[in-house]
C-alpha positions in Angstrom: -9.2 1.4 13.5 -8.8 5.1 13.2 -12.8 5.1 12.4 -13.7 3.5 15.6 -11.8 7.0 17.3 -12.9 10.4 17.9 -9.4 12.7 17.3 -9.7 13.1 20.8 -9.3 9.6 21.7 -6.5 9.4 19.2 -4.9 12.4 21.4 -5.7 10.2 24.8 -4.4 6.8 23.4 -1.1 9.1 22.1 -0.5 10.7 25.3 -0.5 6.8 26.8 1.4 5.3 24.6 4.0 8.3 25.0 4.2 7.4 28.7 3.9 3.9 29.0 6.9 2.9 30.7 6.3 5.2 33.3 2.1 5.6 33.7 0.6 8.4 35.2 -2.4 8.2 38.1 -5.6 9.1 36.2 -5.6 12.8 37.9 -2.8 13.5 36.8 -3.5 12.0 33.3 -6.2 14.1 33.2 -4.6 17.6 34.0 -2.0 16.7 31.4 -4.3 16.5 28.8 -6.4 20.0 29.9 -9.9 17.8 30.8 -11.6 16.7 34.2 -10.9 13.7 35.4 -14.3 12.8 34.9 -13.7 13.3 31.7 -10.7 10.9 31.2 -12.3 7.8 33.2 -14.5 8.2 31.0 -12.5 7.5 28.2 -10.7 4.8 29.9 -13.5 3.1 30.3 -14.2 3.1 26.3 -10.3 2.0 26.1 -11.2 -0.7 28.7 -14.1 -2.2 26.7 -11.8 -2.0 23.6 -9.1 -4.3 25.4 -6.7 -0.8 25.0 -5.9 -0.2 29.1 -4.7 -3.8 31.0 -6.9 -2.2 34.1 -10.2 -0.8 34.5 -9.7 3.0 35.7 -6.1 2.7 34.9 -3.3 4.2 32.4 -1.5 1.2 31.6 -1.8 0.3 28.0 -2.5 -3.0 27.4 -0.5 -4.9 24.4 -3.3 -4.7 21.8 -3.5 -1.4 23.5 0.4 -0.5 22.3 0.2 -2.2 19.0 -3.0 0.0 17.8 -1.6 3.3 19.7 1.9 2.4 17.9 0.1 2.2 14.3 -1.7 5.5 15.0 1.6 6.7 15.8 3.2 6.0 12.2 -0.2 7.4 11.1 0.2 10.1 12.8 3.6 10.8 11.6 3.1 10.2 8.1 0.3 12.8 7.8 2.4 14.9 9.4 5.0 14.7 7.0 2.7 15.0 4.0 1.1 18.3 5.7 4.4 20.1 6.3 5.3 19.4 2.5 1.5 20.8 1.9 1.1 23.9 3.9 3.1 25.3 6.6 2.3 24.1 10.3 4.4 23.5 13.1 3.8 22.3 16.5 0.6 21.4 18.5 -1.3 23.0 15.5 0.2 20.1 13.4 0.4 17.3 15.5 -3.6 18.3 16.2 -4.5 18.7 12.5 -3.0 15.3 11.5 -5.0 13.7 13.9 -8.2 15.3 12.4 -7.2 14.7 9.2 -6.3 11.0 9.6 -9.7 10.2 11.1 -11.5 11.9 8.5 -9.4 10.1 5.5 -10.3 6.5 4.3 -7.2 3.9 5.0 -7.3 3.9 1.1 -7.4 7.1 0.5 -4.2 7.7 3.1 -2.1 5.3 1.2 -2.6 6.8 -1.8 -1.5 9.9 -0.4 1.7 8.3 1.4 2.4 6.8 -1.4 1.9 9.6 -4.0 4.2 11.7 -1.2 7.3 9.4 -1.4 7.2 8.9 -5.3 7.3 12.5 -5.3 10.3 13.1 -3.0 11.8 9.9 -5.1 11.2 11.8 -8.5 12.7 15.2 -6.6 16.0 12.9 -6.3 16.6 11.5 -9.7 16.9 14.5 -11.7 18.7 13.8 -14.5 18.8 10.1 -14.0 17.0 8.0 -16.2 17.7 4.5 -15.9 17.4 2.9 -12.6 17.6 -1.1 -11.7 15.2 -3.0 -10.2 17.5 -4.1 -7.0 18.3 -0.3 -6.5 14.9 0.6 -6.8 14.0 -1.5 -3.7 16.7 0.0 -1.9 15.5 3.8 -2.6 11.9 3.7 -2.2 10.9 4.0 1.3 9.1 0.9 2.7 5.6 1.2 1.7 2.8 0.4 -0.7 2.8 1.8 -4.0 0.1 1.4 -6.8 0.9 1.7 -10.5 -1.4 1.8 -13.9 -0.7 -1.1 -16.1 -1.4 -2.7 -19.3 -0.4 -5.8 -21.1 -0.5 -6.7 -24.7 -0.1 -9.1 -27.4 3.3 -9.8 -28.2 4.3 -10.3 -31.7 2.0 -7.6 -32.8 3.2 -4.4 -35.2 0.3 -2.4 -33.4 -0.8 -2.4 -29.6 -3.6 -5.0 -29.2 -4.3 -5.5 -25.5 -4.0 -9.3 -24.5 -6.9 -10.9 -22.7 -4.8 -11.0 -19.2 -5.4 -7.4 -19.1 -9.0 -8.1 -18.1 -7.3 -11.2 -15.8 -6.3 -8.6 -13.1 -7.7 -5.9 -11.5 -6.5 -2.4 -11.8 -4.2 -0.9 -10.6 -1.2 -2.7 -9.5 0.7 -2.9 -6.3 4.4 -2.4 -5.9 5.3 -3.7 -2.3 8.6 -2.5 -1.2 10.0 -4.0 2.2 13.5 -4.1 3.5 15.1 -3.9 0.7 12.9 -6.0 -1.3 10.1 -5.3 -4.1 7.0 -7.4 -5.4 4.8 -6.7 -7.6 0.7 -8.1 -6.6 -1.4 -8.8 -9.7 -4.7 -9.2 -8.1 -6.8 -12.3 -10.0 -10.2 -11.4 -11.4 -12.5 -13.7 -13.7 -12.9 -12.9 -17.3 -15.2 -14.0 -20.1 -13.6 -14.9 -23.2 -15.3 -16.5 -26.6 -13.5 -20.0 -27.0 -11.8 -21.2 -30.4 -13.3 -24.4 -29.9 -17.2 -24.2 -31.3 -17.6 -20.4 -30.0 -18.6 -20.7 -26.9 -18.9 -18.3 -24.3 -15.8 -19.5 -21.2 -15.5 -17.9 -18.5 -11.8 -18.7 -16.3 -9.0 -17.0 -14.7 -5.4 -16.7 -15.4 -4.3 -19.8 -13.9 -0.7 -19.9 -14.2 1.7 -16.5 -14.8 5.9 -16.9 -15.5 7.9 -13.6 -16.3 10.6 -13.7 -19.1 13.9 -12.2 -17.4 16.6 -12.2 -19.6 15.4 -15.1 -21.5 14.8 -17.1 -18.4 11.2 -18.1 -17.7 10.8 -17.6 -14.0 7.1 -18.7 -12.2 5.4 -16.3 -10.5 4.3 -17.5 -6.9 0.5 -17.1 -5.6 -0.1 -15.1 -2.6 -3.6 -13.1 -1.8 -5.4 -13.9 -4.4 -3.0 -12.2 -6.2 0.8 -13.3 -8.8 3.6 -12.1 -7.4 6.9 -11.8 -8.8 10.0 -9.7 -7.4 11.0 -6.3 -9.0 14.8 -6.8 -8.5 15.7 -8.6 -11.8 13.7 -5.7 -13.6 15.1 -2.2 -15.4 12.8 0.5 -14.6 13.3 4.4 -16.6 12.5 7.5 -15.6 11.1 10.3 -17.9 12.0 13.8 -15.7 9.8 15.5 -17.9 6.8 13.7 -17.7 7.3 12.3 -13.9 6.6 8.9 -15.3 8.6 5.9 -13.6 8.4 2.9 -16.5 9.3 -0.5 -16.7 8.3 -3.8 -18.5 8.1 -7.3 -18.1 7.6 -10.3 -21.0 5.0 -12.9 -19.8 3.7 -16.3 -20.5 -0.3 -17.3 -19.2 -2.4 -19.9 -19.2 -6.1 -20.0 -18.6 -8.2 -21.9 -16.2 -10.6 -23.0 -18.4 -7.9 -25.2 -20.2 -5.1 -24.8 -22.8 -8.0 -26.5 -25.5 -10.0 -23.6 -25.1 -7.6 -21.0 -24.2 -3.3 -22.2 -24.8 -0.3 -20.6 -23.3 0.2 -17.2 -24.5 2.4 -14.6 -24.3 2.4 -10.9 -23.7 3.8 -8.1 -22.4 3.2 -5.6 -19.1 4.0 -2.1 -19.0 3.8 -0.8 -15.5 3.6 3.2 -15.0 4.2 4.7 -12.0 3.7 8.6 -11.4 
């Protein structure tokens, strides 16, 4: 969305969202924001076509009009935020510059930066903490997306061997934190694998994925073409010195190409955040 507008437009939309229980006549819109008025029909206009304003020629947002000016607003703020722990602004000259610098940003490559931002005021407030449940996790982590490295590997094996469900997902992770509540999203790619059965060349995904909790074998559910299983029931450590947030998880997986070619297996995930 924040593609489709100039970071003047964002400033218009802003100023209208800012007023909308109490909407100004376009002249006085207009000297409010410092432009003619010619100027500001103008961009009414665009909001108008965009299904932003309820009226042509008015100031009256419009509830898709709200809903997009209310996400630029949490944009907004959250580049704000990350700026002021960056470099020192204040003001207009900061409200201004995180406009800018949110249009010129992917959405990507913002929540990375959110959520590199909040990890590192998390890590700030751990100190000399080091172990750190899953259900308390979910609680302390702001609300937000967070990506992790991963790998996963045989189990049973003296030396690392990385298991075929490695390739099964694409990389990285994604912790989803929400109310209280954490999930991790293993997104589902297809892999090729040699088959025991007269070598031949399989291709499948991971068609079924249970985590081991305490001994427990708990299903994982499937959601965006993605496994998804809760963080709560897991214990997560913290390495100060290193800023690495660990934690891992014992897994069974089965294949789609069938349990003759490929049988359950098990393995274990190591998720990094940092």
């Amino acid at each position: 969305m924040t593609r489709d507008l100039a970071e003047e437009k964002i400033k218009y939309l802003l100023f209208l969202y800012e007023r909308k229980d109490q909407p100004l006549s376009v002249t006085a819109a207009a000297k409010a924001c410092g432009v003619a008025k010619s100027t500001f029909s103008r961009t009414l206009g665009a909001f108008f076509e965009m299904g932003y304003v309820a009226e042509p020629g008015k100031t009256m947002l419009s509830p898709d009009g709200e809903k997009a000016a209310r996400a630029l607003r949490q944009e907004v703020d959250q580049m704000k935020e990350w700026l002021q722990s960056e470099i020192f602004l204040q003001g207009d000259l900061l409200e201004a510059e995180a406009r800018r610098t949110v249009c010129a940003l992917s959405t990507d490559t913002r929540k990375k930066l959110y959520s590199r931002h909040r990890l590192s005021i998390f890590f700030a407030s751990l100190k000399s903490v080091t172990e750190i449940p899953g259900d308390r996790l979910c609680f302390q982590l702001p609300d937000g997306e967070y990506e992790f490295a991963f790998s996963i590997y045989k189990s049973g094996k003296e030396e690392a061997q990385l298991s075929m469900a490695d390739q099964g997902f694409f990389h990285p992770g994604l912790l989803r934190i929400q109310e209280g509540k954490g999930e991790v999203f293993l997104k589902i790619r297809e892999v090729e694998q040699d088959s025991r059965v007269r070598g031949m060349r399989m291709r499948g995904q991971v068609d079924s994925l249970s985590c081991l909790i305490h001994g427990v074998s708990r299903p994982c559910g499937r959601r965006e073409d993605a496994f998804v299983f809760p963080i709560q029931p897991l214990d997560f450590f913290y390495r100060e010195e290193e800023r690495i947030l660990q934690a891992s998880v014992e897994m069974e997986f089965t294949c789609s190409v069938g349990p003759m070619h490929m049988p359950k297996s098990r393995a274990r995930m190591i998720m990094i955040f940092k």
